[in-house]
Backbone of each chain as ProteinMPNN parsed JSONL, in Angstrom:
{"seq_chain_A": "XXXXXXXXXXXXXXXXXXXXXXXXXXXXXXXXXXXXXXXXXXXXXXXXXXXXXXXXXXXXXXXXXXXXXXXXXXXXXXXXXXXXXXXXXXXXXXXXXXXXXXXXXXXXXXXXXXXXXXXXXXXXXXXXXXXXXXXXXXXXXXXX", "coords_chain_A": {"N_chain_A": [[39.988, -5.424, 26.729], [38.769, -8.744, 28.223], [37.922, -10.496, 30.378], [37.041, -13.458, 31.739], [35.115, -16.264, 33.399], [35.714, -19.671, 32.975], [35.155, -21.723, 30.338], [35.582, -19.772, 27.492], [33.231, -18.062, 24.921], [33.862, -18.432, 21.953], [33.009, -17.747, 19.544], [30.568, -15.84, 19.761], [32.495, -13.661, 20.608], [34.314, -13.566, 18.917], [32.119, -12.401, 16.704], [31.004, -10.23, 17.82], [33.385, -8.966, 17.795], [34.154, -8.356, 15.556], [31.458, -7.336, 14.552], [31.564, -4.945, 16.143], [34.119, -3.844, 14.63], [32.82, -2.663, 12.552], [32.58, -0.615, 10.663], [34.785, 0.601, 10.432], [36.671, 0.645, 8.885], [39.127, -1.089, 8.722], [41.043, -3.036, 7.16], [41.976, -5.869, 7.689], [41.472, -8.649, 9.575], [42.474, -10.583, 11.762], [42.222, -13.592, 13.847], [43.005, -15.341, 17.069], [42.721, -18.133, 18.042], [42.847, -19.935, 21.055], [42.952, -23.396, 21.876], [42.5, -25.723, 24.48], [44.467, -28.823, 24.813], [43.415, -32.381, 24.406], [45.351, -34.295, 26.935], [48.225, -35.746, 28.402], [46.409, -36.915, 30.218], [44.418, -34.461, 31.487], [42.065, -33.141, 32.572], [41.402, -30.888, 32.534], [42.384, -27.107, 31.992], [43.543, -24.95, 34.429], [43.357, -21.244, 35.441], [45.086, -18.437, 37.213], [44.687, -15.163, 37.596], [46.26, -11.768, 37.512], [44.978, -8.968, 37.992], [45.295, -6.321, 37.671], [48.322, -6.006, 36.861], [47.832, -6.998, 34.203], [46.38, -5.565, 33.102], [47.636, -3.276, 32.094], [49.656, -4.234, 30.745], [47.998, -5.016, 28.845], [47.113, -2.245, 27.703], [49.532, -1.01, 26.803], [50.171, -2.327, 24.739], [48.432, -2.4, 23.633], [48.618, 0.502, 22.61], [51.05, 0.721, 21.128], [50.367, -0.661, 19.25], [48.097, 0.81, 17.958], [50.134, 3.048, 17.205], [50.917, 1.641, 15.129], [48.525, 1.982, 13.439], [46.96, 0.199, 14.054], [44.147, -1.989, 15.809], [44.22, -4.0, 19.206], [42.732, -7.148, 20.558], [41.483, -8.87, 22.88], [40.527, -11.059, 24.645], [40.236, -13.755, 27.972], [40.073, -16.649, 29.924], [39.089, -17.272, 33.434], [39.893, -19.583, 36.077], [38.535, -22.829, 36.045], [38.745, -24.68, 32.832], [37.756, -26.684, 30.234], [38.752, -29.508, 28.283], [39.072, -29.106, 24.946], [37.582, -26.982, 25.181], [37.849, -23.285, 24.467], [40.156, -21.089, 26.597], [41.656, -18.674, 25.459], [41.136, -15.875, 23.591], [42.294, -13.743, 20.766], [43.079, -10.818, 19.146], [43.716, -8.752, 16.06], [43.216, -5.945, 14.707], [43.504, -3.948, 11.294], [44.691, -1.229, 9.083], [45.726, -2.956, 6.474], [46.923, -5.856, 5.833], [49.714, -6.503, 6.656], [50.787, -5.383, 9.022], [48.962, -6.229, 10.674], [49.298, -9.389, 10.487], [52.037, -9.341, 11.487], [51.699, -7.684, 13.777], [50.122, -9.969, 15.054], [51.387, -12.101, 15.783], [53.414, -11.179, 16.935], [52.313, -10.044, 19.585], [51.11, -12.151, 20.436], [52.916, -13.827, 21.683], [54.681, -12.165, 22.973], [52.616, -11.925, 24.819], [52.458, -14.732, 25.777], [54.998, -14.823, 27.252], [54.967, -12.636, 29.013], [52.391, -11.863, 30.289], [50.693, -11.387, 33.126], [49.653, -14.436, 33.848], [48.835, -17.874, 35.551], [49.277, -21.186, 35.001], [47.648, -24.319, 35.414], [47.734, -27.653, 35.409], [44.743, -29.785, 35.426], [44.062, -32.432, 36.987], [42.05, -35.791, 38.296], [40.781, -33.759, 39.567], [42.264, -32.255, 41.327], [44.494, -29.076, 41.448], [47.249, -28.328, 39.207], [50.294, -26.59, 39.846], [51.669, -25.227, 36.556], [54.447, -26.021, 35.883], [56.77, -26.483, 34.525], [56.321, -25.561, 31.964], [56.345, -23.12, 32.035], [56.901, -19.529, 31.777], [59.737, -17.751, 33.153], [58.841, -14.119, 33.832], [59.955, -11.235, 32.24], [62.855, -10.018, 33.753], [62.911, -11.469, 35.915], [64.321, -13.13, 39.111], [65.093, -10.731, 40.522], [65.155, -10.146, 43.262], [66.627, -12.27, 44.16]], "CA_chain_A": [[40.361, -6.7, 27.323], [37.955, -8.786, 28.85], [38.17, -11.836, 31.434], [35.554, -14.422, 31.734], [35.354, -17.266, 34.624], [35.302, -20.433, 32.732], [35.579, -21.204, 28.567], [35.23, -18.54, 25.951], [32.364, -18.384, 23.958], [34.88, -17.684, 21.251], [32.076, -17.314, 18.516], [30.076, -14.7, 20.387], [33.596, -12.776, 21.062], [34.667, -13.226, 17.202], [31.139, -12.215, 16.083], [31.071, -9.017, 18.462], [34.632, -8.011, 17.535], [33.363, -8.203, 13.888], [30.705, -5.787, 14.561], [32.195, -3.558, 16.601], [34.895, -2.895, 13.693], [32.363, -3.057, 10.936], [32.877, 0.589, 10.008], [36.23, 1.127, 11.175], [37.605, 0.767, 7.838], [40.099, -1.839, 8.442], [41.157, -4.542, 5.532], [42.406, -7.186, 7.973], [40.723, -8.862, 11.096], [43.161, -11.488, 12.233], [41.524, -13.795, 15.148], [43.56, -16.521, 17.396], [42.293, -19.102, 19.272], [43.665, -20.784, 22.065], [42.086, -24.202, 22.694], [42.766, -26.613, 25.424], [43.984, -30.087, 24.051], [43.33, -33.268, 25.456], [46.878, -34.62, 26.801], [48.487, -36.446, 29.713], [45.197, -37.108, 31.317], [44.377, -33.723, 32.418], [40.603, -32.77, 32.666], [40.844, -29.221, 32.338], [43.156, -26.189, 32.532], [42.931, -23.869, 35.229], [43.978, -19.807, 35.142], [45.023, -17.304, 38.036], [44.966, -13.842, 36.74], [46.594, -10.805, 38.451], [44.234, -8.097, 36.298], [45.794, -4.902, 37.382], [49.069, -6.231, 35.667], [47.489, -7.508, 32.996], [45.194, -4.435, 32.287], [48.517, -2.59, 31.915], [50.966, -4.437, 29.71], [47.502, -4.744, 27.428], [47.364, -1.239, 27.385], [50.975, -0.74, 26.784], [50.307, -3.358, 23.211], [47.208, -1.347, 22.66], [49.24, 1.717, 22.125], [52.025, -0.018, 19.839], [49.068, -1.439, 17.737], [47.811, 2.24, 18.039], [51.178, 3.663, 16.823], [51.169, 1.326, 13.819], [47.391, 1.985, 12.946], [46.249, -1.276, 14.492], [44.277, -2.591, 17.577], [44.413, -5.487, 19.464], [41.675, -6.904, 21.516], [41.888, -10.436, 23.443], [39.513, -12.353, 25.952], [40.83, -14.899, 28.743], [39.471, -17.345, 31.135], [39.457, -17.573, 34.911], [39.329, -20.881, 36.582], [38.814, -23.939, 35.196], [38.529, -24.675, 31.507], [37.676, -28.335, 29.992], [39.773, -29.565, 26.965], [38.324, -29.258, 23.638], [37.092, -25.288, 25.032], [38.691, -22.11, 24.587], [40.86, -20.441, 27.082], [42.27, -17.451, 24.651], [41.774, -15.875, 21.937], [42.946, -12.357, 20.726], [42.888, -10.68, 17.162], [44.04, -7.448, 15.687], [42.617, -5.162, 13.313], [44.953, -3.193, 11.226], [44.048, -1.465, 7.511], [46.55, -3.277, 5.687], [47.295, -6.929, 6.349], [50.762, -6.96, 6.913], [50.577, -5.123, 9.751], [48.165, -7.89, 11.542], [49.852, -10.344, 10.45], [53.232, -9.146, 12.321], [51.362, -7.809, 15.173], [49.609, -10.89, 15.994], [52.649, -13.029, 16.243], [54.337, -10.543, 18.638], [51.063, -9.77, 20.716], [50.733, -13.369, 21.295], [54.464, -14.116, 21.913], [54.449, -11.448, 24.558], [51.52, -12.648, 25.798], [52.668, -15.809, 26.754], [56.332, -14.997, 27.768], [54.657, -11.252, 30.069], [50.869, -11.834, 30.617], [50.807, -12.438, 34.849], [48.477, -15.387, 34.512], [49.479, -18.706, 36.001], [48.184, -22.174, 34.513], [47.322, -24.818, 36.187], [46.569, -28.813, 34.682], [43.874, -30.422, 36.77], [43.721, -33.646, 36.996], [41.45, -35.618, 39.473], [39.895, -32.384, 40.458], [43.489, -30.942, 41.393], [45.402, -27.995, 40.339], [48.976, -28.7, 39.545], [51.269, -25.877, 38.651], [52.309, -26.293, 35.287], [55.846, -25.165, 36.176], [57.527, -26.98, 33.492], [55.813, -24.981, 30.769], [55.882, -21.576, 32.348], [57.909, -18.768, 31.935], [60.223, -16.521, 34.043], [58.869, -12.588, 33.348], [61.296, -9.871, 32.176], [63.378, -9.03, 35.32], [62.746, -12.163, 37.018], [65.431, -12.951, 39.839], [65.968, -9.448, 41.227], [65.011, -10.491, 44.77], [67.493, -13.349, 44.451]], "C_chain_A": [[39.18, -7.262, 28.107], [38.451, -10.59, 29.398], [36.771, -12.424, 31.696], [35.82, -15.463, 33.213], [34.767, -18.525, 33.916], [35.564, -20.549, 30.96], [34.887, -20.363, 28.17], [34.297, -19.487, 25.344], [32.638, -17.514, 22.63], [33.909, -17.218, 20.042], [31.546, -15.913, 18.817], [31.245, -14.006, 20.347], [33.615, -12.227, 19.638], [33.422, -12.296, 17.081], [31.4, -10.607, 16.821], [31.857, -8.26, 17.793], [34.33, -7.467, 16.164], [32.625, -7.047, 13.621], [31.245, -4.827, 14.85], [33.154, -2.857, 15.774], [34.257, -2.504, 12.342], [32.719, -2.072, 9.556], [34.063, 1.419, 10.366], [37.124, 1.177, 9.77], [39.129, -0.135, 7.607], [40.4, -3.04, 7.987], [41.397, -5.761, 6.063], [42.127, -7.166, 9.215], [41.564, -10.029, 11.137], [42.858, -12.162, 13.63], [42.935, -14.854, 15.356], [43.041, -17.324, 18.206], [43.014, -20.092, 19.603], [43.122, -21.936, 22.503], [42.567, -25.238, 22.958], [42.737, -28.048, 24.979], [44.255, -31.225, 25.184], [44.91, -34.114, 25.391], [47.716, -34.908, 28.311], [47.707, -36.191, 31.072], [44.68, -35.869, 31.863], [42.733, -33.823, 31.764], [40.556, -31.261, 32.235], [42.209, -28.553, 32.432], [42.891, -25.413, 33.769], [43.891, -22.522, 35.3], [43.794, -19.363, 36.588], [45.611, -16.378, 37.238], [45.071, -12.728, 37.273], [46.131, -9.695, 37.467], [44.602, -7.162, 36.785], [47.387, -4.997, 36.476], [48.976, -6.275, 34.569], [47.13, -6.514, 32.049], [46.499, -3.695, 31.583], [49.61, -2.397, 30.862], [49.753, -4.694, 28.552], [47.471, -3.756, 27.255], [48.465, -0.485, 26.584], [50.488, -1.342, 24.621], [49.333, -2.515, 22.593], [47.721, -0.153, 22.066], [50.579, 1.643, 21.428], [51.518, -0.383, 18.86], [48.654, -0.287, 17.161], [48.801, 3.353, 17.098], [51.052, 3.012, 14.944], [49.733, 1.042, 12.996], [46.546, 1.115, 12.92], [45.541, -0.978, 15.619], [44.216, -3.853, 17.672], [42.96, -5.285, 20.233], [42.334, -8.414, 22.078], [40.853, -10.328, 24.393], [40.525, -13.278, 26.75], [40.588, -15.472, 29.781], [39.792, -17.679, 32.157], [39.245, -19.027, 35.281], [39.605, -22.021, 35.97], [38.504, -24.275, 33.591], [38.73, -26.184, 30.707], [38.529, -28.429, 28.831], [38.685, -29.663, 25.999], [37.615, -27.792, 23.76], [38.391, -24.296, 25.019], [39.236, -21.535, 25.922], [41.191, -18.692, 26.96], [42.134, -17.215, 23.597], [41.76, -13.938, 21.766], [43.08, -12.181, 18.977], [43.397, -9.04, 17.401], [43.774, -7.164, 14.257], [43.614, -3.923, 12.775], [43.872, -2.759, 9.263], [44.6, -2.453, 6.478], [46.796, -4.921, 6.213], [48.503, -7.377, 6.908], [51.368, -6.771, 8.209], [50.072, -5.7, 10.553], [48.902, -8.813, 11.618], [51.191, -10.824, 11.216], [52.805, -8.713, 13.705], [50.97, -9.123, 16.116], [50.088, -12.143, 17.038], [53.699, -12.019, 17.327], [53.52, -10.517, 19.902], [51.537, -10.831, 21.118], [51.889, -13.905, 22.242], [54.796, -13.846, 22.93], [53.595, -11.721, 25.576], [52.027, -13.962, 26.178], [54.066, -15.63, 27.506], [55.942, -13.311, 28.702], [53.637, -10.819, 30.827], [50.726, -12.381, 32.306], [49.503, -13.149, 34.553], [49.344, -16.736, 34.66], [48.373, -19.959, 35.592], [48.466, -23.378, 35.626], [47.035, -26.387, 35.507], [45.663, -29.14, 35.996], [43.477, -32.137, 36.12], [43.385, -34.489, 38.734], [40.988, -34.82, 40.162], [41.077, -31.997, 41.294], [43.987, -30.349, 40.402], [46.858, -28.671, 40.918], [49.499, -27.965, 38.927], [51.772, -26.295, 37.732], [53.383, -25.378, 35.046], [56.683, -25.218, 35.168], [57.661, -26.083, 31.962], [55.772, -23.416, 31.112], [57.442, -20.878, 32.467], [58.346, -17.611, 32.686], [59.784, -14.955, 33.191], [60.027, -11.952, 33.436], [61.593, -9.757, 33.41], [63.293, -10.061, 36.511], [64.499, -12.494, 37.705], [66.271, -11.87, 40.598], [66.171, -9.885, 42.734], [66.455, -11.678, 44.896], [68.68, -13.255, 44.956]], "O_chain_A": [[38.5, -6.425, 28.7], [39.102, -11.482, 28.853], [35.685, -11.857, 31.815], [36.775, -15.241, 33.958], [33.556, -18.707, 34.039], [36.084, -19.618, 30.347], [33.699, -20.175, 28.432], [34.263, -20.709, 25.195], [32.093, -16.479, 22.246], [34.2, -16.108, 19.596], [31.992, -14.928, 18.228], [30.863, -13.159, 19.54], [33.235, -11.147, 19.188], [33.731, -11.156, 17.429], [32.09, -9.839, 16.152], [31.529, -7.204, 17.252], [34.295, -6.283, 15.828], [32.864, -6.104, 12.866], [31.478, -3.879, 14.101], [33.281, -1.636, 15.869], [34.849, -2.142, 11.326], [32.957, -2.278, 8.366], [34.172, 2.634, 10.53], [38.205, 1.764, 9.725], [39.965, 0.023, 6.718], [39.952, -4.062, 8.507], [41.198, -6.765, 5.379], [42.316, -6.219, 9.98], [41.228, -10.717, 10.173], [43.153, -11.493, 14.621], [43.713, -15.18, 14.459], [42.98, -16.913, 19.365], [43.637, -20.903, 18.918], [42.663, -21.809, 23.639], [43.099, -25.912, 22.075], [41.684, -28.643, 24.751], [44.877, -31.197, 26.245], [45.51, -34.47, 24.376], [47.654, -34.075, 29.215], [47.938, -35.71, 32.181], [44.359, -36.09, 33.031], [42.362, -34.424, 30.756], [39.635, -30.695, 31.646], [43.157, -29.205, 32.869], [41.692, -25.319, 34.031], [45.109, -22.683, 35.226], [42.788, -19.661, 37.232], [46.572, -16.481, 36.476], [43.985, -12.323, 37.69], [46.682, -9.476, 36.388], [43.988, -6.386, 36.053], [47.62, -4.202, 35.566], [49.777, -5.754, 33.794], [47.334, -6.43, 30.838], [46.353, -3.519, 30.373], [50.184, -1.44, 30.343], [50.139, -4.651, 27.384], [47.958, -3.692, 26.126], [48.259, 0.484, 25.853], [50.585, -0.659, 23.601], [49.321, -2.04, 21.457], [47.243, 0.21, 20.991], [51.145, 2.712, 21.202], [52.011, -0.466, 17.735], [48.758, -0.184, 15.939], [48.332, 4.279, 16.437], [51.088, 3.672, 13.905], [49.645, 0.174, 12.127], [45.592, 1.02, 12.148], [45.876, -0.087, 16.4], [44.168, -4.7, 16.78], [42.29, -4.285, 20.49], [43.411, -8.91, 21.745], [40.474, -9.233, 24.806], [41.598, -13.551, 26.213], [40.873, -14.843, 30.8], [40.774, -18.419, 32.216], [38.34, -19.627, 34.701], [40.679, -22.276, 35.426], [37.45, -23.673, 33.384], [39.843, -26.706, 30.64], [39.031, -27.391, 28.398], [37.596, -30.199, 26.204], [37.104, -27.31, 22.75], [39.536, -24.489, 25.426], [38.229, -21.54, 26.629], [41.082, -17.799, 27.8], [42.619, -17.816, 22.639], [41.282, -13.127, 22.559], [43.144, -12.961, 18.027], [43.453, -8.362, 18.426], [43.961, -7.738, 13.185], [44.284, -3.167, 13.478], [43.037, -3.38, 8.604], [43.823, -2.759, 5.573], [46.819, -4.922, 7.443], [48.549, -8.421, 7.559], [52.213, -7.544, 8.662], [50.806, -5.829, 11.532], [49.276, -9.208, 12.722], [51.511, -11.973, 11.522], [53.344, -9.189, 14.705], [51.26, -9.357, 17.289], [49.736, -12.73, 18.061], [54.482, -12.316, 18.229], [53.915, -10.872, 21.012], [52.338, -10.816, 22.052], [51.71, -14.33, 23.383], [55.163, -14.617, 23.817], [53.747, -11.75, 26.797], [51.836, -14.113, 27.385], [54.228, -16.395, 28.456], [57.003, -12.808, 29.072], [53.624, -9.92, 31.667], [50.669, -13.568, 32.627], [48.418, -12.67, 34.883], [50.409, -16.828, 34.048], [47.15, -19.916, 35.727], [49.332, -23.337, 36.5], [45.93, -26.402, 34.966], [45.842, -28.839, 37.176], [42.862, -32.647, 35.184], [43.91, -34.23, 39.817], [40.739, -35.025, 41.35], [40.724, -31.209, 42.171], [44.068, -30.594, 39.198], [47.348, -29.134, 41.948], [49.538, -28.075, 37.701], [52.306, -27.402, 37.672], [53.404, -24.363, 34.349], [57.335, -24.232, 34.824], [58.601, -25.962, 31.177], [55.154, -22.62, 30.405], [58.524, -21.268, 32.906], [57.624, -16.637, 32.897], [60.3, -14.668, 32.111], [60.889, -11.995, 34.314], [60.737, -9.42, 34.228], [63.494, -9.788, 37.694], [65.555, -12.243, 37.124], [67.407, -11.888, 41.072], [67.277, -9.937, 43.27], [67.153, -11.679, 45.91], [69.344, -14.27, 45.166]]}, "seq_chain_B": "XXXXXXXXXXXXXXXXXXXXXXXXXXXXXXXXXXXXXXXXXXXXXXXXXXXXXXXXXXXXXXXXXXXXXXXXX", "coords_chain_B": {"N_chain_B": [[55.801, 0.531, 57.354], [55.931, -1.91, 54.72], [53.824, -3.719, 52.371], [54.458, -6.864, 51.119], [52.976, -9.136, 48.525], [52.344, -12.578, 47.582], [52.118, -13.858, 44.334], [49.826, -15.644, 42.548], [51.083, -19.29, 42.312], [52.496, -19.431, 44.428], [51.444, -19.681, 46.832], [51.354, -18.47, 49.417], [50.772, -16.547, 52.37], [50.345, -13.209, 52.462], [53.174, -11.281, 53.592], [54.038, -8.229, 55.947], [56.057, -5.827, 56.524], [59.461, -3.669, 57.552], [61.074, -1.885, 55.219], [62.605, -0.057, 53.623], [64.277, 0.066, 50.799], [64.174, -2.136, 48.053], [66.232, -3.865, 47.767], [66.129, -4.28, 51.008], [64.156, -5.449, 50.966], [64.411, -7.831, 49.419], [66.754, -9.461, 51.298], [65.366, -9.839, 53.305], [63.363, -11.999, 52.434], [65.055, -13.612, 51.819], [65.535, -14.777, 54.091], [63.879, -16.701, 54.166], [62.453, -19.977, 54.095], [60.95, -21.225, 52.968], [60.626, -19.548, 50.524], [63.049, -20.052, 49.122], [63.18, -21.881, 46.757], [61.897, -19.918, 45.18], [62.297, -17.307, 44.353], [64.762, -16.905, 42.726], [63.415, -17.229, 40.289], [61.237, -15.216, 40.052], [59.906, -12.589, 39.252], [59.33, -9.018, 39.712], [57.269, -6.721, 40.982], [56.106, -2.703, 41.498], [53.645, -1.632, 43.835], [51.986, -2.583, 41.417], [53.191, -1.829, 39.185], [55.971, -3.116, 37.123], [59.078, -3.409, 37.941], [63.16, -3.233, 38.098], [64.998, -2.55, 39.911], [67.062, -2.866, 42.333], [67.764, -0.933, 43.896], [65.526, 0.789, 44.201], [63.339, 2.886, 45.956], [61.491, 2.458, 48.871], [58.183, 3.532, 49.89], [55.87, 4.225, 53.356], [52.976, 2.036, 52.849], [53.533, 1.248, 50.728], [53.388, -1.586, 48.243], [54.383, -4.176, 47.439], [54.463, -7.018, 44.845], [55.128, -10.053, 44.141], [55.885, -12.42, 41.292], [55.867, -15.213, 39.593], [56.65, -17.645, 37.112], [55.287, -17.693, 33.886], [52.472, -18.562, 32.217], [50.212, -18.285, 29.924], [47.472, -18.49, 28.284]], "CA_chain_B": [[55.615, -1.109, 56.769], [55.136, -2.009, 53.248], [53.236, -5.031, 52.008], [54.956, -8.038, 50.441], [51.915, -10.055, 48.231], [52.867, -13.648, 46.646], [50.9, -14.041, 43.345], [49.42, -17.451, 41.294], [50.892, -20.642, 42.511], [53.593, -19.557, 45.237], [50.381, -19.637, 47.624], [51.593, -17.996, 50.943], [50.297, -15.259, 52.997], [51.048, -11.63, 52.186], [53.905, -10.28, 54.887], [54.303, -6.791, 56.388], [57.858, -5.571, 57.118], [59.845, -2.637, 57.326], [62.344, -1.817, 54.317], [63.569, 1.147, 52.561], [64.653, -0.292, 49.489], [64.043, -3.409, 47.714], [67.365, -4.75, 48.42], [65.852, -5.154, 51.997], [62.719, -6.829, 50.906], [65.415, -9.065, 49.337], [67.344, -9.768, 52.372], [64.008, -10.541, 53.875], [62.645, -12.898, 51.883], [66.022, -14.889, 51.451], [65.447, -15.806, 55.311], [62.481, -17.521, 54.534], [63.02, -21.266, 53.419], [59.62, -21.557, 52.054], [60.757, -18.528, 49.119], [64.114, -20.003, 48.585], [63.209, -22.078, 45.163], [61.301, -19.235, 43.994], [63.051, -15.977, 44.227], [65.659, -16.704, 41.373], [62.524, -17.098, 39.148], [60.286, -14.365, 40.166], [59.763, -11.406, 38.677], [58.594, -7.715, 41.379], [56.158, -5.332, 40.884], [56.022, -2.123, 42.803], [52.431, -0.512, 42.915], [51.523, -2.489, 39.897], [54.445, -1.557, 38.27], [56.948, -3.804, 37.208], [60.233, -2.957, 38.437], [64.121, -4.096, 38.159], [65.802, -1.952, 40.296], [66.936, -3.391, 43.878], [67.705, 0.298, 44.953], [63.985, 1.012, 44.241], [62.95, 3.371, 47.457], [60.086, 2.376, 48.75], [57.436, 4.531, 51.477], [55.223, 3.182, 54.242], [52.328, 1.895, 52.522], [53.986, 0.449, 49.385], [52.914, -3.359, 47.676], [55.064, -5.045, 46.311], [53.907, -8.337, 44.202], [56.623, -11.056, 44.012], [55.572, -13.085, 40.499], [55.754, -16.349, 39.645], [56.781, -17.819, 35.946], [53.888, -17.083, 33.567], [51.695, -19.393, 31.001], [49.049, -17.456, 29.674], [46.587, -18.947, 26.671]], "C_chain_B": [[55.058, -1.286, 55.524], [54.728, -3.8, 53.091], [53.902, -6.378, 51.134], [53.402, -9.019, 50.212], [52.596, -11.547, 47.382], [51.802, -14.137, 45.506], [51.448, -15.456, 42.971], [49.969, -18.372, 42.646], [52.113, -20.6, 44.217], [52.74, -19.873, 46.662], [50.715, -19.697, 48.952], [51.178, -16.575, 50.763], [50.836, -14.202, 52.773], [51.957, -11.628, 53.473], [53.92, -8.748, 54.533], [55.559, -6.579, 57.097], [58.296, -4.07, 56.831], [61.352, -2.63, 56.43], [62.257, -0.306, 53.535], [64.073, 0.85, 51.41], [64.065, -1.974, 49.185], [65.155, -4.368, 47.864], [66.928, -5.155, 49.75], [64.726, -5.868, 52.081], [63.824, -8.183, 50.232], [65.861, -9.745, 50.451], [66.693, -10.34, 53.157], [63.923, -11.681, 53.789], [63.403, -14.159, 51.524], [66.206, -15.683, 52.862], [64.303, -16.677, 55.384], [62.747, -18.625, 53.333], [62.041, -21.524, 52.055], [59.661, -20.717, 50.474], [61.794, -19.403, 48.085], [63.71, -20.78, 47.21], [62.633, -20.956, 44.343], [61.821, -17.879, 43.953], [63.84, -15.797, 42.741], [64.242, -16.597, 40.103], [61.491, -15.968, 39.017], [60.396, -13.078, 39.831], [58.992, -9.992, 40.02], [58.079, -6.733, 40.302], [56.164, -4.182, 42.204], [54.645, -1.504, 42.762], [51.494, -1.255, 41.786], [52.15, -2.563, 38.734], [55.499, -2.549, 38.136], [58.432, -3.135, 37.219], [61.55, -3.802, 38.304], [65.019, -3.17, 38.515], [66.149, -2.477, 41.736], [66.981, -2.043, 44.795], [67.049, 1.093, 44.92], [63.811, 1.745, 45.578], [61.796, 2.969, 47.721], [59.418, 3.508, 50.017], [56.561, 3.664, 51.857], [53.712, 3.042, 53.203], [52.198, 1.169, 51.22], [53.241, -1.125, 48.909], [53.533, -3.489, 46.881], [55.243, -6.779, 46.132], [55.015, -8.662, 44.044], [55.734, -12.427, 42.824], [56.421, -14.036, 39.781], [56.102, -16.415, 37.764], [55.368, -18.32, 35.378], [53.791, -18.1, 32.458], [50.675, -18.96, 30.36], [48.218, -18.503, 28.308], [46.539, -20.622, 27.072]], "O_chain_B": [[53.924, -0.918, 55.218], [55.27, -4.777, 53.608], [53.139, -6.575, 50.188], [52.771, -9.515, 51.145], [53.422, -11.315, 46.499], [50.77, -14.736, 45.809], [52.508, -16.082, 42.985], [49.469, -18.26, 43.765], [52.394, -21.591, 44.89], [53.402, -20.317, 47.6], [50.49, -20.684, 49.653], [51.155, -15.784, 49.82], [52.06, -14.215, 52.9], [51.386, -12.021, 54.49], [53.857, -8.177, 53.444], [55.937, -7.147, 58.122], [57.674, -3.342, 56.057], [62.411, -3.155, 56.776], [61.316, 0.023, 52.814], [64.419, 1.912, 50.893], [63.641, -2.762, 50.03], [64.964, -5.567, 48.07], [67.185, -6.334, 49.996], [64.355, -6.666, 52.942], [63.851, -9.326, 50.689], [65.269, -10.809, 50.628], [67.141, -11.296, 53.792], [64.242, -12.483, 54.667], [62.97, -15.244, 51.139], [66.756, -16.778, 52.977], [63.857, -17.249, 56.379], [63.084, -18.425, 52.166], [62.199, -21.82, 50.87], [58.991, -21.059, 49.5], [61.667, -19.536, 46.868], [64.032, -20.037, 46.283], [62.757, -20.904, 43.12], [61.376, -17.396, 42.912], [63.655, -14.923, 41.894], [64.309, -15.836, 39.139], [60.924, -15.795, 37.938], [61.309, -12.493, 40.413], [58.276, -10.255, 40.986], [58.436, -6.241, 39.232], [56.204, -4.451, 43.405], [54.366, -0.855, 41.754], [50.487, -0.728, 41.314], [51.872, -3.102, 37.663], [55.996, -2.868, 39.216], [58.733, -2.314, 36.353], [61.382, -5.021, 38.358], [65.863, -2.83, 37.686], [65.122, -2.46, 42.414], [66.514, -1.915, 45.927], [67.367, 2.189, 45.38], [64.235, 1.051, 46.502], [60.94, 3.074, 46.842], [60.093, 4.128, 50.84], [56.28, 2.63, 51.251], [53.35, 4.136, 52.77], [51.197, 0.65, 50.727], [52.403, -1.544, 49.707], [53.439, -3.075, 45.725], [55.841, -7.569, 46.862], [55.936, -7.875, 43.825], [55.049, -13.292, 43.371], [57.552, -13.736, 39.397], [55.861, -15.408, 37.098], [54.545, -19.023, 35.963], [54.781, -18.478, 31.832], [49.973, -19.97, 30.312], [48.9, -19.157, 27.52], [46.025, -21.428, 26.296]]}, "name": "protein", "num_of_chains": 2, "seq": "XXXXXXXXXXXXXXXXXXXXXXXXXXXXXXXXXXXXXXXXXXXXXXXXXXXXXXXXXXXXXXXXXXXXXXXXXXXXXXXXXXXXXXXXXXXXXXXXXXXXXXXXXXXXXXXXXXXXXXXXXXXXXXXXXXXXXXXXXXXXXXXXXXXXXXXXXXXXXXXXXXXXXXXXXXXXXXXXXXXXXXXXXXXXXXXXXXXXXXXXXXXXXXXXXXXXXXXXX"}
């Protein structure tokens, strides 16, 4: 997992991940990218990211990907992030394609409905929770 | 005294209080006006750990994160 401060330099990431599996032997590299579109005026996104959570529930996916002879990897940006750049992107390597192809759509899924990061539009050089669009985590409302 | 932290956008100060269970960090946190929209939505961590037990024990030194509805990507 790796966290950046600012957009992905989703090429460099892809390209890396590429290498790093070159001899891994697996038939299907499945990438996703997440990029920031331009849309009721905002200037940018912005991310808070609670990374001992985070590190944890990727771990958790890493060893489900692990189980079914896959991995995952993902990137994700701190701060602010302009429209038209990356934010996110995440891929899984698996031997078989079908396997990717079903992981990547759960990874991501989970990832947006379990991942503690909190977005933000900015417009005018404020952050404005983007409450509307965000979702309650598993278990939310115990305190209530 | 265990630690109460508020993560992302709820943006108030950590408190320190004394509780024994998470039911009384509940009880707590429902006297404070400034929580009341966000409790029903928030998700607890104990440690790190995400948790959904209210009769969770806790010991002096504990942290427990009170989280916020999530957007990731």
């Amino acid at each position: 997992m790796e966290l950046y401060n600012g957009p992905l330099d989703v090429k460099e990431i892809f390209s890396r991940w590429l290498d790093e599996e070159a001899e891994s032997n697996y038939g299907a590299y499945i990438p996703f990218v997440g990029t920031i579109r331009a849309e009721d005026n905002i200037e940018a996104l912005s991310f808070d990211i609670y990374e001992p959570i985070l590190q944890k529930w990727f771990d958790e996916w890493q060893e489900k990907a692990e189980a079914r002879g896959a991995i995952v990897k993902m990137a994700h940006a701190r701060g602010d992030v302009p429209v038209h750049t990356s934010s996110y992107v995440s891929a899984v390597f698996s031997p078989k394609r079908r396997v990717a192809l079903e992981l990547i759509d759960e990874f991501v899924e989970d990832f947006k409905a379990n991942a503690p990061i909190w977005k933000y539009d900015v417009k005018n050089g404020k952050r404005i929770y983007a409450e509307d669009r965000s979702t309650p985590m598993d278990g939310s409302g115990l305190l209530a | 005294m265990i630690k109460v932290e508020f993560l992302g956008p709820i943006g108030k100060a950590p408190m320190e209080m004394e509780a024994a269970t998470l039911a009384d960090v509940a009880a707590k946190l429902k006297e404070d006006s400034e929580l009341s929209s966000w409790l029903d939505k928030c998700a607890v961590a104990l440690n790190d750990t995400m948790v959904n037990d209210l009769s969770t024990i806790l010991k002096a030194g504990d942290r427990v994160s009170i989280l916020p509805p999530v957007c990731g990507g």
